[in-house]
C-alpha positions in Angstrom: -12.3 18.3 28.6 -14.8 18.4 31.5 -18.0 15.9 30.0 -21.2 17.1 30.7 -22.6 14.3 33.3 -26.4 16.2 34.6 -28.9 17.7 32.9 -28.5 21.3 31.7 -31.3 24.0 31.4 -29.7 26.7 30.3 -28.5 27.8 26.8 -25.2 26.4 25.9 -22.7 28.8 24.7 -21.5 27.7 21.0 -17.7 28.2 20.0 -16.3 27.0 16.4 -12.6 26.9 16.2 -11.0 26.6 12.6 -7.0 25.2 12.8 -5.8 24.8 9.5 -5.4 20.8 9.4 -9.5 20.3 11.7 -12.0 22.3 13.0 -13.4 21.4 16.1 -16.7 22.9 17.9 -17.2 23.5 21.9 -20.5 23.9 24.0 -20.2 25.8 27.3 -23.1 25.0 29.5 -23.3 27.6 32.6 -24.3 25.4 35.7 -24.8 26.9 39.5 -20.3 25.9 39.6 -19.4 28.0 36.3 -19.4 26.3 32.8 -19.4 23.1 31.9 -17.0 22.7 28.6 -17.4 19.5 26.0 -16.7 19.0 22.5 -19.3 18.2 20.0 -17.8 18.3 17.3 -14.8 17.5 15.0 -13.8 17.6 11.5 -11.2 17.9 9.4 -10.2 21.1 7.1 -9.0 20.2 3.7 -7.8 22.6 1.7 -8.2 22.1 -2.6 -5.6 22.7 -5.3 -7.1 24.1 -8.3 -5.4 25.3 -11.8 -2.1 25.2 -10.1 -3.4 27.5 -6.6 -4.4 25.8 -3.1 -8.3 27.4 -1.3 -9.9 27.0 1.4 -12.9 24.7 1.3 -14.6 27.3 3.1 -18.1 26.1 1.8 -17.6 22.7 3.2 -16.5 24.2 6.3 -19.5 26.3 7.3 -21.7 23.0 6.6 -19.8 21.4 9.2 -20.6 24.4 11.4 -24.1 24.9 10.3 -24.4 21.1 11.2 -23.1 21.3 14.7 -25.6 24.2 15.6 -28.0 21.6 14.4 -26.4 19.2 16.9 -26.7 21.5 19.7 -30.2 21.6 19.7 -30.6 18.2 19.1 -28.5 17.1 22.3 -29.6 20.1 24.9 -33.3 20.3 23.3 -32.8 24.4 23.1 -31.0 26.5 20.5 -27.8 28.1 21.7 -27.1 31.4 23.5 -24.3 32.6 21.1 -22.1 31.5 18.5 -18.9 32.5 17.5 -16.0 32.1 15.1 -12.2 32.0 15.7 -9.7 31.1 13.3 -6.3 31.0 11.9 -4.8 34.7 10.9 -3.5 36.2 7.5 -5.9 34.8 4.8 -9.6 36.2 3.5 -12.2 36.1 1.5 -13.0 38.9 -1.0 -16.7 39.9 -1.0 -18.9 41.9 -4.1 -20.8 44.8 -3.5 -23.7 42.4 -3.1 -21.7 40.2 -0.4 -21.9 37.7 -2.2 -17.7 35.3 -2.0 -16.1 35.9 -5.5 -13.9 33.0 -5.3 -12.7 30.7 -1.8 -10.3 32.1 0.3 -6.5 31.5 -1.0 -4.3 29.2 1.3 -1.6 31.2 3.1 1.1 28.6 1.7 0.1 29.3 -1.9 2.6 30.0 -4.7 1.1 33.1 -5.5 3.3 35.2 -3.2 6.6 34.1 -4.2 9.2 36.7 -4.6 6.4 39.5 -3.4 8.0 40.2 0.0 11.1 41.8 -2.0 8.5 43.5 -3.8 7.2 44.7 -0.7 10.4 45.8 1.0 11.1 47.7 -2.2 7.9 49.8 -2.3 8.3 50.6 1.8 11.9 49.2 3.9 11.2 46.0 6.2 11.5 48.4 9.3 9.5 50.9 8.3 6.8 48.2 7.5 7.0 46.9 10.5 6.8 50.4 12.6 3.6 51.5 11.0 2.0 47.7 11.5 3.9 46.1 14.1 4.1 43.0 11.7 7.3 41.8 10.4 7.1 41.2 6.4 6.5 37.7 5.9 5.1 36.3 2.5 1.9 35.1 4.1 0.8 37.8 5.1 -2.4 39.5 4.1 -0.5 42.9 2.5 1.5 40.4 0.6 -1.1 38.3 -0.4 -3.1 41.3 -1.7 0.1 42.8 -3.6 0.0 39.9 -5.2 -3.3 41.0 -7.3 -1.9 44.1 -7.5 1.0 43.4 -8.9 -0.9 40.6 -11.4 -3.5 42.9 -12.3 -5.8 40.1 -10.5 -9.3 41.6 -12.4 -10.7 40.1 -8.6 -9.9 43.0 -7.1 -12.0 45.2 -9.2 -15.1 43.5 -8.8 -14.4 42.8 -4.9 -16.0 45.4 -2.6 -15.3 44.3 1.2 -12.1 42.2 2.5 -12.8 39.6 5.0 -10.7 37.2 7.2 -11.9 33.8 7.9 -13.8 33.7 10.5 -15.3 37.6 9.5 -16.6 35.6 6.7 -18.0 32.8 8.8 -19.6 35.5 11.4 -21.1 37.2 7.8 -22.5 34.0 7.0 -24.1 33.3 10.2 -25.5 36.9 11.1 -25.1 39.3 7.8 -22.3 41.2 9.5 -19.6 43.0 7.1 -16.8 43.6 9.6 -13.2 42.6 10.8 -12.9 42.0 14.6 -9.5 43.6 15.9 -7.4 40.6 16.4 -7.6 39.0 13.0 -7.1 42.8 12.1 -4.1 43.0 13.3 -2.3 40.1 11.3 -2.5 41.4 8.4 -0.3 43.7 8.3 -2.7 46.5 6.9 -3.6 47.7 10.7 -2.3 51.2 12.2 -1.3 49.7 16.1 -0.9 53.7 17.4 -4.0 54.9 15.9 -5.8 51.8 16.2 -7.1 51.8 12.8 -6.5 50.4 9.1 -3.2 52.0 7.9 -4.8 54.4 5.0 -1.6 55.7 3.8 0.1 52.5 3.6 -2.6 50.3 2.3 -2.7 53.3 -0.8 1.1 52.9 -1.6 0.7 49.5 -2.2 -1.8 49.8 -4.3 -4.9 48.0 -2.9 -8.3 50.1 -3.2 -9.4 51.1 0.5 -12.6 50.2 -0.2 -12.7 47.3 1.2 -11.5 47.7 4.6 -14.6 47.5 7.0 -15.2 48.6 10.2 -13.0 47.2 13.1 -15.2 45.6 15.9 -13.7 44.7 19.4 -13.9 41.3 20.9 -16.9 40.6 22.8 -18.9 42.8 20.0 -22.2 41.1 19.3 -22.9 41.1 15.3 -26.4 40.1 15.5 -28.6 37.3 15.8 -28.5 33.9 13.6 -30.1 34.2 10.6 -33.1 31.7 9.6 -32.3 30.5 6.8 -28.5 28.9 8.4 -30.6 26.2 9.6 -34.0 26.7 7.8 -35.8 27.6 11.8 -37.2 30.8 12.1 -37.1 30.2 15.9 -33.0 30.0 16.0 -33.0 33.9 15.4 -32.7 34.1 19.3 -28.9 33.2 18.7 -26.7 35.8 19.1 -23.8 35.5 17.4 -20.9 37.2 18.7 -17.2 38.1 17.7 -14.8 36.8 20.0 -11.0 37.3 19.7 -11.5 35.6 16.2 -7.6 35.3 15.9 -7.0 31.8 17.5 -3.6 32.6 19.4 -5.9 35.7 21.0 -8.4 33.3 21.9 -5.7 30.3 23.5 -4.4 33.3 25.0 -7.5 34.1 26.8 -8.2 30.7 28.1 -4.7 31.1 30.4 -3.6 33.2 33.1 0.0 34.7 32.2 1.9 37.5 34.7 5.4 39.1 33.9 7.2 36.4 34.2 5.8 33.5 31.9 5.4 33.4 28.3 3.1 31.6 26.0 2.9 28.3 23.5 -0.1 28.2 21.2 1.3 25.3 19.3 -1.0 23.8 16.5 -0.4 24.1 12.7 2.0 26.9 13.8 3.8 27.6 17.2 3.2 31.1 18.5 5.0 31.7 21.7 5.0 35.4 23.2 3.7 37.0 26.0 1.1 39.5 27.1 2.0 43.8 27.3 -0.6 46.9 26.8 0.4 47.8 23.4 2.2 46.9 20.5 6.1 47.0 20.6 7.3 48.8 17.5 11.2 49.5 18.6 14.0 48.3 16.6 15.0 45.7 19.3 11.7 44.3 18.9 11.7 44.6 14.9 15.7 42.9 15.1 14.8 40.0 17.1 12.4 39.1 14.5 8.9 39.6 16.9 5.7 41.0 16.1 2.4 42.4 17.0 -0.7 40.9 17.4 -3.9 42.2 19.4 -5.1 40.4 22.6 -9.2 39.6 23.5 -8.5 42.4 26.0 -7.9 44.8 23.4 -4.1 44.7 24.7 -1.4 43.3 22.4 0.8 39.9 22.3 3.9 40.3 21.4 5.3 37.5 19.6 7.3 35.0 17.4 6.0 33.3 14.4 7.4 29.6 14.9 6.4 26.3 12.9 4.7 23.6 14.7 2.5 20.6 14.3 2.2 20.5 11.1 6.1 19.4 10.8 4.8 16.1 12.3 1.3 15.9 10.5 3.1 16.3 6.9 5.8 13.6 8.5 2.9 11.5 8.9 0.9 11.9 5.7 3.9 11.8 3.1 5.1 8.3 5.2 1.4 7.1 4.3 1.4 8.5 0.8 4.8 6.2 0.3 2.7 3.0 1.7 4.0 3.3 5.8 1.3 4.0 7.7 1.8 4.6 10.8 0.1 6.5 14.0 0.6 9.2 16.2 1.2 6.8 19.3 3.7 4.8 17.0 5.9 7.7 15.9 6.6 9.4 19.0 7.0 6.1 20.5 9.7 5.7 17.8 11.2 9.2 18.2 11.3 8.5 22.1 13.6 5.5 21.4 15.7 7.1 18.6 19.6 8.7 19.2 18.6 12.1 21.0 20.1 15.5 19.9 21.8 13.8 16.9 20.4 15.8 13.8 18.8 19.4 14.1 17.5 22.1 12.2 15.9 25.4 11.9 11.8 25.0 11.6 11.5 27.7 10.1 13.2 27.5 7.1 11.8 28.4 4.2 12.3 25.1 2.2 9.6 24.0 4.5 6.9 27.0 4.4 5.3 26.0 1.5 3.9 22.2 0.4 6.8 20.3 1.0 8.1 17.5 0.6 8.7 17.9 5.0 10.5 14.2 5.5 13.1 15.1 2.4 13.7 18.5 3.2 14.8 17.9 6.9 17.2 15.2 5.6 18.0 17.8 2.8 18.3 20.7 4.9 20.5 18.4 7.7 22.9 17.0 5.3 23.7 20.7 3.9 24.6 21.5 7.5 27.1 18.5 7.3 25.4 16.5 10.0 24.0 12.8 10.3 21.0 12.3 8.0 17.8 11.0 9.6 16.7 8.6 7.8 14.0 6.6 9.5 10.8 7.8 11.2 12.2 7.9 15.0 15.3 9.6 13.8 13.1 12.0 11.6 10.3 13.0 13.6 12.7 13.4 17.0 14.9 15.7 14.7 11.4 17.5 14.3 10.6 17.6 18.2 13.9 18.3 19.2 14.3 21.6 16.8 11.3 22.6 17.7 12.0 23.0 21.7 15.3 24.1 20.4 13.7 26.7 18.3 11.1 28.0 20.8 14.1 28.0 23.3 15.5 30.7 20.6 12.7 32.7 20.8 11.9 32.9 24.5 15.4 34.4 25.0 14.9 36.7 21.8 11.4 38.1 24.1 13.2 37.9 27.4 16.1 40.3 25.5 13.1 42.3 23.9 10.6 43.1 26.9 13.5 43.4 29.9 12.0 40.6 31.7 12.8 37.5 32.8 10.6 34.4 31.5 10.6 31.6 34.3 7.2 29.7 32.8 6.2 28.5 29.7 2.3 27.9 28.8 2.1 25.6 26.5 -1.4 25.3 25.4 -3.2 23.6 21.6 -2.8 20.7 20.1 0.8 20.4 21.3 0.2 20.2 24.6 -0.7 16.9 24.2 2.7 15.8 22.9 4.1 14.8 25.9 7.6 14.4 24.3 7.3 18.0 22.9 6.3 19.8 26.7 9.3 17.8 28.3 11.5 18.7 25.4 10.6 21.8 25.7 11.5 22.6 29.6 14.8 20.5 29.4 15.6 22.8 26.5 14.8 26.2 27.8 15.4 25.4 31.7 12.1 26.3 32.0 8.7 24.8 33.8 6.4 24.2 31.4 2.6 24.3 31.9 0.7 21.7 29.1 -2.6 22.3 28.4 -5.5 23.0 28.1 -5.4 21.6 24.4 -8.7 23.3 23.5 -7.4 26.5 24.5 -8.5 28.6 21.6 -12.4 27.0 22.1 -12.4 27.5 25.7 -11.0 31.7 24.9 -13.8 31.9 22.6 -16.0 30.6 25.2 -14.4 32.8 27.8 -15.7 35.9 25.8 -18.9 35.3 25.0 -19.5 34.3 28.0 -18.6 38.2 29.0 -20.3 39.5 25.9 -24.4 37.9 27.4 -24.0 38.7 30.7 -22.6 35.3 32.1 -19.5 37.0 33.7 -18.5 40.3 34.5 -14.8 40.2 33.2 -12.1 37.9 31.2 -10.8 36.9 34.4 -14.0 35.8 36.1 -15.3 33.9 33.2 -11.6 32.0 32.9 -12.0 30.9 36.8 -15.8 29.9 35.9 -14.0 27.0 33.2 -11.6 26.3 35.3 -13.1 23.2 35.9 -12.8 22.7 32.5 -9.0 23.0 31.9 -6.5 20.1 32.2 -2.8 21.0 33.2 -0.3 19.0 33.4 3.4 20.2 34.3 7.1 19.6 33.1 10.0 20.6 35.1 13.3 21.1 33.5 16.3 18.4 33.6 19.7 20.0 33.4 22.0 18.4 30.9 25.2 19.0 29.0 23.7 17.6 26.2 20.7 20.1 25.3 23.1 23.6 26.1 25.4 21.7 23.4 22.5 21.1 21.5 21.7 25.0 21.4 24.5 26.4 20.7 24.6 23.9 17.6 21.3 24.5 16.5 22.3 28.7 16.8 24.9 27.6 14.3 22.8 25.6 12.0 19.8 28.0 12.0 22.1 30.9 11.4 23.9 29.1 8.1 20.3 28.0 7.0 19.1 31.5 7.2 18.9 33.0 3.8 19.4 36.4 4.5 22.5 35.1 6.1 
């Protein structure tokens, strides 16, 4: 990031980005060159387990946010221009007729949805679910989550009056607002991508009363201005606080230029990698190469697949200090650098590691079922971790090359994993690809990007991406043939096929 080294007039621009494992907050400062981009603030996201389910601290998170705005005007000596919210997809917060939270949002990896996506497929086929949402089923998802009270007569869902994804509830919070902006929309599986609205029909067969599906607002759609009492300062109600593309993959995906031939990275918790088309791609070759649908800040669509990421390496981390080895970031890539390469794979994705797991035990678990050497120290672990992970996105950059009829030559790599420099190289030696690292704040800097079109400050996506250009810190990564890695693939094809379930 580009510090902010002169003295500013202007308004900053305000931009809160919620990852699942830290939240961090940007400032945008337009300057006679464009806009000036700094962090302000940091903090970490813990989620709570309570009577046997995981929530959101989503309480403790808007202090943090409600804090930073405080900061801002501290620092600059003026209240922002404009504040918005991006976050991670899938989850919500259910809302009484009042507006009022009835209980914090429920964690994505929660228990609560085992065994619902058969439920699912049984009340409407996998492919047909994923023709009339351009979602594949996964048990994350919001439809899921919300058959889930259905099924459970969850007495929540008769007292709850309007549905609310993260950083909805957030821009509610801030500004009053009741609506879901189109992006975060579009994850949860209960959004029509042809008519471009709530799927009615579907939502009713499984059950879940349409009453509280809100209006659909497009990126760039400003909600209103900052109410007082958020900071207790009548005179903040100047801020305008504005929806960007509140999904955080729509809002990395912003922050980049992509043409036909390159494909995307957002790699944080997750790893999305896809690339960028006009609308949603419903067709069975995209449904059978497991890829889905998600709306871009453009009001386009990003066509993508759902890979693991990050937080492979953060649970790594944490369970070695739970068992009394601490050790840093630094330290275990330093460690995974120097380990055996290509020795011990498998598939991310697995489902013994999509829930709260124990991540160091499963990998050895799910290696040793695939016959092959066991990790058993943290180099050997956490480069079986990097390693699968090129591997799998690799997998999944061929699966979109097969899907869109086009031929994928760059990779943008962009989040927290850009800043893995182990992970980008990985990456290119195993896809043959040049990779493209960085920026790491790309979601911030997309949210940025679109308010900064939303007040006037630019006239177009692409205008107010060359006015942070500045900003943006790329390094890149060209490929280095080997043997080794194309063996590597085809083993890891092997191994992630025999891991898969379905078979």
């Amino acid at each position: 990031m580009m510090p902010i080294g002169r003295s500013h007039q202007a308004p900053p621009i305000v931009a809160v980005d919620l990852g699942a494992s830290s939240g961090r907050v940007l400032v945008g400062i337009p300057t006679d060159q464009g806009l000036d981009v700094s962090e302000i603030h940091r903090f970490a996201n813990r989620p709570v387990s309570v009577e046997g389910h995981t929530h959101w601290d989503v309480l403790a998170l808007f202090a943090e946010v409600r804090d930073a705005i405080l900061r801002v005007r501290r620092q600059y000596g003026v209240w922002p221009r404009s504040i918005g919210v991006d976050a991670w997809g899938v989850d919500f917060g259910l809302l009484d007729r009042e507006g009022r939270l009835l209980s914090n949002p429920v964690h994505y990896r929660d228990r609560r949805t085992d065994g619902m996506v058969a439920r699912a497929a049984a009340i409407a086929p996998k492919h047909e679910l994923f023709a009339a949402t351009g979602n594949q089923v996964l048990a994350l998802n919001s439809l899921v989550q919300l058959l889930s009270l259905v099924v459970n007569d969850d007495p929540i869902l008769e007292a709850a009056d309007t549905l609310l994804t993260i950083p909805d509830l957030f821009h509610h919070w801030l500004s009053g607002s009741r609506v879901v902006e189109f992006t975060n929309a579009t994850t949860t599986q209960c959004f029509d991508p042809v008519q471009r609205g709530w799927a009615a029909e579907l939502i009713a067969r499984f059950g879940v009363p349409a009453r509280l599906f809100p209006e659909i607002v497009q990126p760039g759609t400003i909600l209103g201005h900052l109410l007082p009492e958020v900071v207790d300062d009548a005179s903040a109600a100047r801020i305008n606080v504005i929806a960007p593309a509140t999904h955080d993959t729509a809002s990395a995906v912003a922050a980049i230029p992509l043409d036909g031939s390159s494909a995307f990275v957002s790699c944080g918790t997750w790893s999305l990698v896809g690339v960028a088309g006009a609308d949603a791609r419903l067709d069975s070759r995209t449904f059978d190469a497991g890829l889905t649908n998600e709306g871009s800040a453009d009001g386009a669509y990003l066509t993508l697949s759902v890979q693991a990421g990050l937080w492979l390496l953060n649970e790594i981390r944490r369970q070695l200090e739970s068992a009394g080895h601490s050790v840093g970031h630094a330290e275990m890539l330093a460690s995974a650098a120097s380990a055996i390469p290509l020795t011990s794979l498998f598939d991310p994705n697995h489902p013994a590691l999509l829930g709260f797991a124990n991540v160091p035990t499963a990998i050895r678990d799910l290696c040793a079922r695939s016959g092959q050497v066991i990790p058993v120290d943290t180099g050997a672990i956490v480069r079986a971790a990097i390693e699968s992970l090129a591997l799998s996105f690799r997998q999944a950059i061929e699966a979109l090359e097969t899907a869109t009829d086009r031929r994928i030559d760059t990779v943008r790599l962009v989040g927290g994993g850009s800043r893995n420099e182990l992970l980008c190289q990985w990456t290119a030696d195993a896809s043959g690809r040049q990779v493209a690292a960085g920026p790491a704040e790309a979601s911030g800097m997309g949210n940025i990007i679109v308010q900064s079109v939303a007040t006037g400050l630019a006239s177009s996506i692409v205008e107010a991406r060359s006015m942070v250009e500045e900003a943006s810190s790329v390094r890149w990564y060209d490929p280095r043939p080997s043997d080794l890695w194309e063996a590597a693939y085809e083993r890891f094809r092997v191994i992630r096929d025999m891991q898969d379930p379905t078979g």
